[in-house]
C-alpha positions as YAML, in Angstrom:
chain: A
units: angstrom
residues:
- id: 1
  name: UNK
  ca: [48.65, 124.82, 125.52]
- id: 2
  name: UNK
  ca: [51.89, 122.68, 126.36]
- id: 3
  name: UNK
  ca: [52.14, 121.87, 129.96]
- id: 4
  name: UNK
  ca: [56.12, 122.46, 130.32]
- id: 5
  name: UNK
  ca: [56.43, 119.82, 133.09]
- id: 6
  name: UNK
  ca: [55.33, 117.48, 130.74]
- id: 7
  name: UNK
  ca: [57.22, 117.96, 126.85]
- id: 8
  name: UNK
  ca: [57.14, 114.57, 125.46]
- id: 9
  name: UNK
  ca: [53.57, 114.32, 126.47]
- id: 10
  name: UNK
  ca: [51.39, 112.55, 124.04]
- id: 11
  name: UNK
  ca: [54.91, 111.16, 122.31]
- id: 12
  name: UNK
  ca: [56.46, 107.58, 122.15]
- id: 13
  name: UNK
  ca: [59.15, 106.15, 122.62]
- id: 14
  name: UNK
  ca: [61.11, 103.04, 121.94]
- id: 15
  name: UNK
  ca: [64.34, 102.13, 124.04]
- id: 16
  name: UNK
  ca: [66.51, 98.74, 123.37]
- id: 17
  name: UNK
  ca: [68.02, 97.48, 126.30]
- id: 18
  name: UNK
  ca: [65.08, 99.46, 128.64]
- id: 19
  name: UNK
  ca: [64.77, 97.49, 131.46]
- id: 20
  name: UNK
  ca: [68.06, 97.96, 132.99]
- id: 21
  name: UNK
  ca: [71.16, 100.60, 134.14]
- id: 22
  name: UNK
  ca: [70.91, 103.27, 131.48]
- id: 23
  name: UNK
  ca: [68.06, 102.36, 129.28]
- id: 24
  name: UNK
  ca: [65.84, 102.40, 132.55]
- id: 25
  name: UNK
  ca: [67.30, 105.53, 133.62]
- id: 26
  name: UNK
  ca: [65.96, 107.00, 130.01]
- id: 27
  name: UNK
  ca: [62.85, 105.67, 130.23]
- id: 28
  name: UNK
  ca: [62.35, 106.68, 133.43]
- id: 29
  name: UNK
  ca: [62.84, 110.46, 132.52]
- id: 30
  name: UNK
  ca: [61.19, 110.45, 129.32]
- id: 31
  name: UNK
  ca: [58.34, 108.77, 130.62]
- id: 32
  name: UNK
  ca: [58.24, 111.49, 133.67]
- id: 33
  name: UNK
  ca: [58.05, 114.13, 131.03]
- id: 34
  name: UNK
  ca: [54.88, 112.48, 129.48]
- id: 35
  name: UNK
  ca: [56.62, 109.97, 127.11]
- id: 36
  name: UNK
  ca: [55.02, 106.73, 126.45]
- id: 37
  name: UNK
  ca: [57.27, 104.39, 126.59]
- id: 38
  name: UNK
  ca: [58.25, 100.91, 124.98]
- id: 39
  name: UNK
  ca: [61.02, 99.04, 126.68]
- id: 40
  name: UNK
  ca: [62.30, 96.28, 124.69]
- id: 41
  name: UNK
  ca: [64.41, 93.68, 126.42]
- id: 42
  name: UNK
  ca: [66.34, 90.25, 125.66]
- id: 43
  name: UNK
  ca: [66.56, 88.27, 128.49]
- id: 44
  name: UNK
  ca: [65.80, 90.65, 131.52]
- id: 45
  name: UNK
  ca: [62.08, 89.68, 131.69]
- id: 46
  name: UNK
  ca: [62.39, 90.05, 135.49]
- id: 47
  name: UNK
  ca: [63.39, 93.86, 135.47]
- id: 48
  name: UNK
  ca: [61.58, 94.79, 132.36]
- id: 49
  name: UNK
  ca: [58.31, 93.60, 134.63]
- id: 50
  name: UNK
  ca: [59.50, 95.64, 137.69]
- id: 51
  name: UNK
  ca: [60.31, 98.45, 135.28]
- id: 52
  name: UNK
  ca: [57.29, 98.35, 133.70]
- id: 53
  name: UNK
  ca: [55.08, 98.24, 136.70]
- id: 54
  name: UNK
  ca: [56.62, 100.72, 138.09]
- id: 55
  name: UNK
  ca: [55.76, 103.12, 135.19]
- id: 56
  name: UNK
  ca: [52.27, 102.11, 134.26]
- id: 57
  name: UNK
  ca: [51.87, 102.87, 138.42]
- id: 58
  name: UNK
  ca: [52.13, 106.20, 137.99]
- id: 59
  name: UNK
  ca: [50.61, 106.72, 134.41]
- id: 60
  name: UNK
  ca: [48.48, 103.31, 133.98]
- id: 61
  name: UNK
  ca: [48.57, 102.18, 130.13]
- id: 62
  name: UNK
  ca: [51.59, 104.49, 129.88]
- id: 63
  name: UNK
  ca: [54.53, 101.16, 129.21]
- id: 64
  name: UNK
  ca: [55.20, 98.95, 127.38]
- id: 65
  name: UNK
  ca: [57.40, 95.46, 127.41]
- id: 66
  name: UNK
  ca: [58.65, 93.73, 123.97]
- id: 67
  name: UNK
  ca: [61.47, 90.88, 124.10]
- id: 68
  name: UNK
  ca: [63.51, 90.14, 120.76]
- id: 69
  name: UNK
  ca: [66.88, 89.38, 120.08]
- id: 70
  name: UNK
  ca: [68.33, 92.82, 117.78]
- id: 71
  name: UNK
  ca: [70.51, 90.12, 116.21]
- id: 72
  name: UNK
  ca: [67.11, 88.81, 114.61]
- id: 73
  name: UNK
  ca: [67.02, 91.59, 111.77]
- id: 74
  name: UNK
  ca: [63.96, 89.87, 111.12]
- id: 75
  name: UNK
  ca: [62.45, 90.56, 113.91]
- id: 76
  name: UNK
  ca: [62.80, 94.13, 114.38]
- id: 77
  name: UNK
  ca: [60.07, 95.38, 112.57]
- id: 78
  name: UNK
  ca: [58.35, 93.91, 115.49]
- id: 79
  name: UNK
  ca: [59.30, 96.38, 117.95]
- id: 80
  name: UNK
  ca: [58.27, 99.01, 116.08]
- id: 81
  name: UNK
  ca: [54.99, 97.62, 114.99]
- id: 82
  name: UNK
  ca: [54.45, 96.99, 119.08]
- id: 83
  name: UNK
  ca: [54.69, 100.33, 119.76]
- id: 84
  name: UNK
  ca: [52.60, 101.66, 116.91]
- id: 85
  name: UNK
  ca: [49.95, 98.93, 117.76]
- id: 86
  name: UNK
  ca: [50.02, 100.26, 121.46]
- id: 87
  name: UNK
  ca: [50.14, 104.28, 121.18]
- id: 88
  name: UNK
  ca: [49.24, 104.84, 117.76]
- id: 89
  name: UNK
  ca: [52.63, 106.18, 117.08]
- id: 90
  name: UNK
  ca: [56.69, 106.53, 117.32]
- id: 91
  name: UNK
  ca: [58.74, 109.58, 117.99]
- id: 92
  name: UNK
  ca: [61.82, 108.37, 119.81]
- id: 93
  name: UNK
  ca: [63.87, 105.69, 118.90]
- id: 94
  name: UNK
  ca: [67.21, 105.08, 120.99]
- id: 95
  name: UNK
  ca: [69.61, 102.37, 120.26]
- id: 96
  name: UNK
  ca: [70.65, 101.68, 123.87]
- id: 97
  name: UNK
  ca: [71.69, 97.69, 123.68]
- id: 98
  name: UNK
  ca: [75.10, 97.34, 123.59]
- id: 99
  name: UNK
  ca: [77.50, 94.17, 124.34]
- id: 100
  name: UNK
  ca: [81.11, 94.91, 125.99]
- id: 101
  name: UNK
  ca: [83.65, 92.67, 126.50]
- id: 102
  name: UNK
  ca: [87.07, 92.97, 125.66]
- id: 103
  name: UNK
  ca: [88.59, 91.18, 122.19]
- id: 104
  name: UNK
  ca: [92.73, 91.03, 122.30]
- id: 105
  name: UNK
  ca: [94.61, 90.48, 119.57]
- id: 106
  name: UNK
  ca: [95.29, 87.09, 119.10]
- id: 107
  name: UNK
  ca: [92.32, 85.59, 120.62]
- id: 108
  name: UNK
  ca: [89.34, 87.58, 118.61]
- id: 109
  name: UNK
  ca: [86.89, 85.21, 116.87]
- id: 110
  name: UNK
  ca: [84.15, 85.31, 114.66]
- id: 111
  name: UNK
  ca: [81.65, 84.68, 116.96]
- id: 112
  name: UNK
  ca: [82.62, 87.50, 118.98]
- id: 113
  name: UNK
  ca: [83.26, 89.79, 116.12]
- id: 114
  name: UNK
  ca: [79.28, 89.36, 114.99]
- id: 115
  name: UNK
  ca: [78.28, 90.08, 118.00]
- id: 116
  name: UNK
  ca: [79.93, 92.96, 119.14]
- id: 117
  name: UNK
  ca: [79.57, 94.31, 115.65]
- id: 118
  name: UNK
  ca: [75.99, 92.96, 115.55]
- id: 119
  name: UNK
  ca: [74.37, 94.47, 118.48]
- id: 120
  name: UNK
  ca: [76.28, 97.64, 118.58]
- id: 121
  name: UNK
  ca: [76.15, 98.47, 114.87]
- id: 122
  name: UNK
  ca: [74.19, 96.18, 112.79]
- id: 123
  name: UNK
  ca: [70.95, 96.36, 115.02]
- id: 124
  name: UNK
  ca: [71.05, 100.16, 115.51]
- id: 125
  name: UNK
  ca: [71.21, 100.57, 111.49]
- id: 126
  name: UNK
  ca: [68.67, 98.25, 110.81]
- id: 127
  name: UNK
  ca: [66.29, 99.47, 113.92]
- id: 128
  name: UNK
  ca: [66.76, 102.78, 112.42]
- id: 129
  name: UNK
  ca: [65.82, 101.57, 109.05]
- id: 130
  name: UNK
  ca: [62.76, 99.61, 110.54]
- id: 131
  name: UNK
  ca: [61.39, 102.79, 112.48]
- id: 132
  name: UNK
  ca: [62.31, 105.70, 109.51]
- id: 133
  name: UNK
  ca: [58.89, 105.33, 108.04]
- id: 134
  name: UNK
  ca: [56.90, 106.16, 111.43]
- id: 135
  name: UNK
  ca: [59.82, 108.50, 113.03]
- id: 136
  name: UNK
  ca: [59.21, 110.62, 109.53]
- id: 137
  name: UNK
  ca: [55.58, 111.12, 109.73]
- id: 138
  name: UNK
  ca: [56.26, 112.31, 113.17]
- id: 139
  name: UNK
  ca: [59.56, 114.25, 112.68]
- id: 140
  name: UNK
  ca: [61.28, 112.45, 115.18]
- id: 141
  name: UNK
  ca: [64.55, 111.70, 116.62]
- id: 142
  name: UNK
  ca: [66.65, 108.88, 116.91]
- id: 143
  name: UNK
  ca: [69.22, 108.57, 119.53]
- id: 144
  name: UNK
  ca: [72.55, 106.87, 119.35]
- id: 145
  name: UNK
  ca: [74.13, 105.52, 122.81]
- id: 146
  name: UNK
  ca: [77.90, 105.23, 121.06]
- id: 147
  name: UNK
  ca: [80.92, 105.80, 123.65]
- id: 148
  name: UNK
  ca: [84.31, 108.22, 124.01]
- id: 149
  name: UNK
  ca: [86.01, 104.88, 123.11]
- id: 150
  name: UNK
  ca: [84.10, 105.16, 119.35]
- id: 151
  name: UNK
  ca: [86.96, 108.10, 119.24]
- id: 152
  name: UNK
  ca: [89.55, 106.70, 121.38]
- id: 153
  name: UNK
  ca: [90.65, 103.54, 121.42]
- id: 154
  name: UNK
  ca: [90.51, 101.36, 124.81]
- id: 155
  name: UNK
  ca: [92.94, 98.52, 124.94]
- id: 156
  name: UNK
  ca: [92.30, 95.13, 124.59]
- id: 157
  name: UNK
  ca: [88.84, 95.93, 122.61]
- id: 158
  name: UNK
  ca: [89.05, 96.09, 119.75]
- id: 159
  name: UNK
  ca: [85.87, 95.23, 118.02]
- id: 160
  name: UNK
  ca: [84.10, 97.23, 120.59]
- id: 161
  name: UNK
  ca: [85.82, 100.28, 119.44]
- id: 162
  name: UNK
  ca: [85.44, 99.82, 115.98]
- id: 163
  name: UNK
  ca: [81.70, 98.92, 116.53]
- id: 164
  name: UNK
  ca: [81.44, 102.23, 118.26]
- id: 165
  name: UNK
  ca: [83.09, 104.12, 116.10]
- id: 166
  name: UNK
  ca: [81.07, 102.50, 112.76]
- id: 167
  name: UNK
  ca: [77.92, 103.79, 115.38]
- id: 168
  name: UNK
  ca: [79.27, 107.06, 115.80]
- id: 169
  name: UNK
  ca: [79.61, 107.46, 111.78]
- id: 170
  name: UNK
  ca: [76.06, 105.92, 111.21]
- id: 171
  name: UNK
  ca: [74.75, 109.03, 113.67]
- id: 172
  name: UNK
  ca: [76.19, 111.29, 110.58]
- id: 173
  name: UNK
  ca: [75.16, 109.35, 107.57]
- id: 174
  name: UNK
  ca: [71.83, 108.73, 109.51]
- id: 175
  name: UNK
  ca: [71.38, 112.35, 110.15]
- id: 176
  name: UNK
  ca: [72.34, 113.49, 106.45]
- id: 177
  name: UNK
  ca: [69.62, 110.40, 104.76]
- id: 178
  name: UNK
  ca: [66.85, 110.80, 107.49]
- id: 179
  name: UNK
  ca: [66.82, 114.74, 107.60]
- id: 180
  name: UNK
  ca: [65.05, 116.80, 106.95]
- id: 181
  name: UNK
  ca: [61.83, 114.82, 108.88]
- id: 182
  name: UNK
  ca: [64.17, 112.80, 111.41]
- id: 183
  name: UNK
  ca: [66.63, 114.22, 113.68]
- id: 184
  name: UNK
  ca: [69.83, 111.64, 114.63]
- id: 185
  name: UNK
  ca: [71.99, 112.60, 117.47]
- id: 186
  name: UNK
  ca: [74.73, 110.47, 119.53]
- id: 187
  name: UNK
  ca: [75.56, 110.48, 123.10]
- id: 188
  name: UNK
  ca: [78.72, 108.98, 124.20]
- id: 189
  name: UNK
  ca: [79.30, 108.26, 128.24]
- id: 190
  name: UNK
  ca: [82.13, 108.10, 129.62]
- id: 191
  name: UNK
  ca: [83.15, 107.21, 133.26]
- id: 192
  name: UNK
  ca: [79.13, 107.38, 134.47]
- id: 193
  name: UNK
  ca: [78.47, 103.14, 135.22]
- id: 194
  name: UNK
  ca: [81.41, 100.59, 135.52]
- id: 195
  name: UNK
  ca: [80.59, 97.41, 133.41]
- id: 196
  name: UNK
  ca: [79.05, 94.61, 135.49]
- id: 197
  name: UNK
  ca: [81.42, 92.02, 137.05]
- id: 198
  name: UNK
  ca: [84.52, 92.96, 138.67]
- id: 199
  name: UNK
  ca: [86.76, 96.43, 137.51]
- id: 200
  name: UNK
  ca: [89.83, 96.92, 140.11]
- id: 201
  name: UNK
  ca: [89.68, 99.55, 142.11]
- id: 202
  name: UNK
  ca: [92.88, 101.21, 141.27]
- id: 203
  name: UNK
  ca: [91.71, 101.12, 137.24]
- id: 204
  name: UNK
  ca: [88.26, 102.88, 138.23]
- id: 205
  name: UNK
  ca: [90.46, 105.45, 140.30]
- id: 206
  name: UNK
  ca: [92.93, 105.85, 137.55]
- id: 207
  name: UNK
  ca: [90.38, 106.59, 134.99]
- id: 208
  name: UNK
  ca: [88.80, 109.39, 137.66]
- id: 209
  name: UNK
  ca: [92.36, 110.72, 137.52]
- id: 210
  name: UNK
  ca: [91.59, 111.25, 133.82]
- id: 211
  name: UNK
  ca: [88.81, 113.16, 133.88]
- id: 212
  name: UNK
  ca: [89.02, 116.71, 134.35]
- id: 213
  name: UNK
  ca: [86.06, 117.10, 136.84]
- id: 214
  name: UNK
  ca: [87.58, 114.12, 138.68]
- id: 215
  name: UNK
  ca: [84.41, 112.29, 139.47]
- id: 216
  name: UNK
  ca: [82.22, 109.76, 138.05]
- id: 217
  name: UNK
  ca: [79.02, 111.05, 136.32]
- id: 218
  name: UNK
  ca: [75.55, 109.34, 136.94]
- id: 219
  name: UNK
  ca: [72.90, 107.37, 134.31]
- id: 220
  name: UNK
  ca: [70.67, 110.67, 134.96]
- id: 221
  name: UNK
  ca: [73.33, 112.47, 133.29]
- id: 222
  name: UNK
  ca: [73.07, 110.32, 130.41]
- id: 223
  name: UNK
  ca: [69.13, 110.61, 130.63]
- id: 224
  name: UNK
  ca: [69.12, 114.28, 130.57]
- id: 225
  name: UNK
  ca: [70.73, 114.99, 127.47]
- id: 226
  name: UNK
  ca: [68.53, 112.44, 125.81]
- id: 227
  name: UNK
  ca: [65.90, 114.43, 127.29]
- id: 228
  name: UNK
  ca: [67.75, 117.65, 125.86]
- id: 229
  name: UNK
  ca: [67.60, 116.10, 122.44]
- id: 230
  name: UNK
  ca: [64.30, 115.24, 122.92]
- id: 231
  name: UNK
  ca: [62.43, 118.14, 124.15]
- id: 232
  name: UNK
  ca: [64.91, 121.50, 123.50]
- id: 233
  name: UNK
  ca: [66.53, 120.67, 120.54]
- id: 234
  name: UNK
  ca: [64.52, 120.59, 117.77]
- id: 235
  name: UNK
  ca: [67.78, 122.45, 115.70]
- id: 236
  name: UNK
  ca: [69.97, 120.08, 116.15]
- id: 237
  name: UNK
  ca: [71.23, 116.69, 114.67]
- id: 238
  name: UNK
  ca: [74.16, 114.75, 113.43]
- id: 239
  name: UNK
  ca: [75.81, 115.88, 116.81]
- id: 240
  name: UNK
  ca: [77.76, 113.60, 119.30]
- id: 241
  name: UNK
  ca: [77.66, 114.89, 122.42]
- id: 242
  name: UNK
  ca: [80.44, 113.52, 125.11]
- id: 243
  name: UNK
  ca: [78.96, 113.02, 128.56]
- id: 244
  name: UNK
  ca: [82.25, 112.51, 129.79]
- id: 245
  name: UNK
  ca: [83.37, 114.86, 133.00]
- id: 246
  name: UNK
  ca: [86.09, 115.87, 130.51]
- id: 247
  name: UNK
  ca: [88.04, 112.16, 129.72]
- id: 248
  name: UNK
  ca: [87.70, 112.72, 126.50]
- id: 249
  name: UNK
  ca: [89.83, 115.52, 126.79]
- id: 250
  name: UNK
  ca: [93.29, 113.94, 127.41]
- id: 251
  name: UNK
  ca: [95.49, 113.75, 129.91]
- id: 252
  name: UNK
  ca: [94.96, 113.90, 133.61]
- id: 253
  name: UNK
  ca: [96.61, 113.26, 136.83]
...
């Protein structure tokens, strides 16, 4: 029988952009419900370590590490191979990594356009594509970190929206050409972790204002309804689920 403490026990799962904010948050509650875990990484070696010891402390041989650049399409195959090669298996794919930075008009260039575009559209799709063949024989799920701002636009990005909103309609399509086998949900945050480097105060209090639960949320709230899809779920996909406090609502103070 099931333990219900433990769901995703005996499952895997792969998570880009795992070893920090809210890809560790994810693996950290997926791997506490009995998830294997595979944490890929770019270029934070020194958290994905931490991470990583930190999980194989509590369940030892239960984590993974794997560094590649999602720009490489060549190399994802590689990620899921590594966590095939280490657990036998893949369940769980979420497309986590994302790159923000904002694009005016006027000053947008190609370089960023393929990366924004590239790391928050290109790799997910051809991730997805990459891990289809073992999430099918497993009827698994893939989930989609897109944002409110794939829906409405935030000023001075641009690319970033339309990357998130090409993510947000790659969750459908993915869910219509994967199903019946593979489940493919979204979840899009909204006020829950500022970006990294400095955000006035007054704009982080303004877009409180907006919400109608006028707070911030936390990356555990993002976690658990990954976990929802996960492990209560099993009828649903091709949904986008706003994890928002209510900013996607409109209006506000």
């Amino acid at each position: 029988m099931n333990d219900p403490r433990f769901p995703l026990a005996g499952q895997t799962a792969l998570i880009t952009g795992g070893a920090r904010r809210l890809g560790a948050t994810i693996a950290r509650r997926f791997h506490a419900a009995g998830a294997n875990v595979v944490v890929h990484y770019r270029s934070s070696s020194g958290d994905a370590e931490a991470l990583l010891a930190e999980l194989n402390a509590a369940r030892p041989g239960s984590a993974l590490g794997h560094a590649a650049d999602l720009l490489d399409v060549a190399a994802l195959p590689g990620l899921v191979e590594a966590a095939t090669g280490a657990f036998g298996r893949l369940d769980i794919l979420v497309n986590n990594a994302s790159t923000f930075y904002p694009t005016p008009v006027g000053e947008i260039t190609p370089g960023a356009w393929d990366d924004l575009m590239g790391t928050n559209l290109k790799a997910p799709l051809f991730l997805s594509q990459a891990a289809a063949p073992q999430l099918r024989l497993q009827r698994g799920l893939i989930i989609n970190m897109v944002d409110i701002h794939g829906q409405r636009p935030l000023k001075r990005h641009p690319v970033y929206c339309a990357a998130k909103a090409g993510l947000i309609m790659l969750t459908y399509s993915l869910a219509r050409e994967l199903g019946p086998q593979v489940r493919v949900n979204g979840i899009a945050p909204g006020p829950v972790l500022w970006p990294e480097g400095h955000m006035d105060a007054e704009l982080q209090a303004k877009i409180i204002r907006r919400t109608a639960l006028k707070r911030t949320g936390s990356p555990d709230d993002i976690a658990r309804a990954a976990l929802f899809f996960a492990a209560e779920a099993p009828y649903v996909t091709g949904q986008v689920i706003a994890i928002d406090g209510g900013r996607s609502l409109g209006g506000g103070a």
